[in-house]
C-alpha positions in Angstrom: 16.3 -8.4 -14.8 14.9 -5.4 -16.7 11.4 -5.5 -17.3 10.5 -7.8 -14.7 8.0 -7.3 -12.6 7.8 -8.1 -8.7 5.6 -9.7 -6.6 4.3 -7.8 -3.6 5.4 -9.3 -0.4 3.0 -10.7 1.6 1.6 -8.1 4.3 3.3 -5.1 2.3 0.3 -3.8 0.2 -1.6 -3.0 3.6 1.3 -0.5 4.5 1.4 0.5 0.5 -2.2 1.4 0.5 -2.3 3.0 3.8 1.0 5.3 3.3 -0.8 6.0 -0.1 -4.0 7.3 1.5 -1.8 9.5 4.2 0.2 10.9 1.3 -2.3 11.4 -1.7 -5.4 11.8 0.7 -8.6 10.3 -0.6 -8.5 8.5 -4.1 -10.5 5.8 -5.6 -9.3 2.0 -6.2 -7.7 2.6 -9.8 -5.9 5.8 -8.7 -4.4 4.1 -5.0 -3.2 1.5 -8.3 -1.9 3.3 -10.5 0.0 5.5 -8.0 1.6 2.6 -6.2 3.1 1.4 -9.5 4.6 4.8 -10.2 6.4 5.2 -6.9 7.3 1.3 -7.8 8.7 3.0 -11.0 6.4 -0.1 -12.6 8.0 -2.9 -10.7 4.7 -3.3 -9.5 1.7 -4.4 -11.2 -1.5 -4.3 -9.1 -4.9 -5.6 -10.4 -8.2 -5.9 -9.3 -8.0 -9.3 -7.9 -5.0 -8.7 -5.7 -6.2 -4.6 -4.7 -9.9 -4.5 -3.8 -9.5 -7.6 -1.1 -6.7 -5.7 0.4 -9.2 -2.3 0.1 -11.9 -4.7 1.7 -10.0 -5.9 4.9 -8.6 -2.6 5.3 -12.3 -1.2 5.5 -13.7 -4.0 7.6 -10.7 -3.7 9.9 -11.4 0.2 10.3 -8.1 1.4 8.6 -9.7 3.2 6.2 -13.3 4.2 4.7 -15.3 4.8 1.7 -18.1 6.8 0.0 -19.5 6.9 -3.5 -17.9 9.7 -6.0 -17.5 11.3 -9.6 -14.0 10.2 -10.7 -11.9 12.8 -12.8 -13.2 11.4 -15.9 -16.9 11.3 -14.6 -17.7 8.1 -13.6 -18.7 6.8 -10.4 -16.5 5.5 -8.2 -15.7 4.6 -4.6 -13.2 7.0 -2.6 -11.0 6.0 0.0 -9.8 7.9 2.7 -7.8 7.3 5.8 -9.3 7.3 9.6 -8.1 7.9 12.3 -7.3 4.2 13.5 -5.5 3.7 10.2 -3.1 6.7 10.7 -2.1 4.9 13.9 -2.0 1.5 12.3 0.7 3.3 9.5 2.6 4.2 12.2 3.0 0.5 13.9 3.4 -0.8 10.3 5.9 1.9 9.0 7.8 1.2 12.5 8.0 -2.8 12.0 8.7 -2.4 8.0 11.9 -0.6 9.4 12.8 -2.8 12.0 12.3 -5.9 9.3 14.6 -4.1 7.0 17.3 -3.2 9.0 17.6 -7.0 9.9 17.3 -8.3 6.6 20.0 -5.9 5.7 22.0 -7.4 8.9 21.1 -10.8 7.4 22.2 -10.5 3.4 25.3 -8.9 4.7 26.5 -12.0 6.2 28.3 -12.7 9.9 30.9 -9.9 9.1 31.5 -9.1 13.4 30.8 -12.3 14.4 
């Protein structure tokens, strides 16, 4: 199993991004990637075909918000932050990510109790 890479769940790089943003503060596309697959420790791989959708709903769902910038190597770029509505929405996600793991966890263990 070393060396392979994982898939994200579906409805998992929302929370990713957004508890990215809350950590990291505002950082453009490429960073919010690259930063994702280093807490991943690289079991992640993120591209531009599965991040910038995820980026777009986010924005058109008011989670989070752009502007132009001058990334650190001086190009332009487009800087994501988190609003207000998206520090809420981190909350309900982080909240139901816990509450899905716990059971899962109940679930792998098997029907030891029962």
């Amino acid at each position: 199993m070393a060396g392979e890479k994982t898939e994200v769940l579906q409805g998992t790089l929302d929370l990713m991004v957004l508890k990215t943003l809350d950590t990291m503060g505002p950082m453009h596309g490429f960073g919010i990637a690259r930063r994702i697959e280093q807490i991943s420790e690289n079991l992640l791989q993120l591209n531009q075909g599965t991040l910038y959708p995820a980026l777009l709903r986010l924005q058109q769902k008011g989670w989070i918000a752009s502007k132009q910038g001058v990334s650190e190597n001086n190009r332009r770029a487009r800087f994501y932050s988190l609003t207000g509505a998206g520090r809420r929405q981190l909350k309900k996600e982080a909240e139901n990510w816990e509450r899905m793991t716990a059971m899962m966890a109940r679930l792998l263990a098997g029907n030891e109790g029962a």
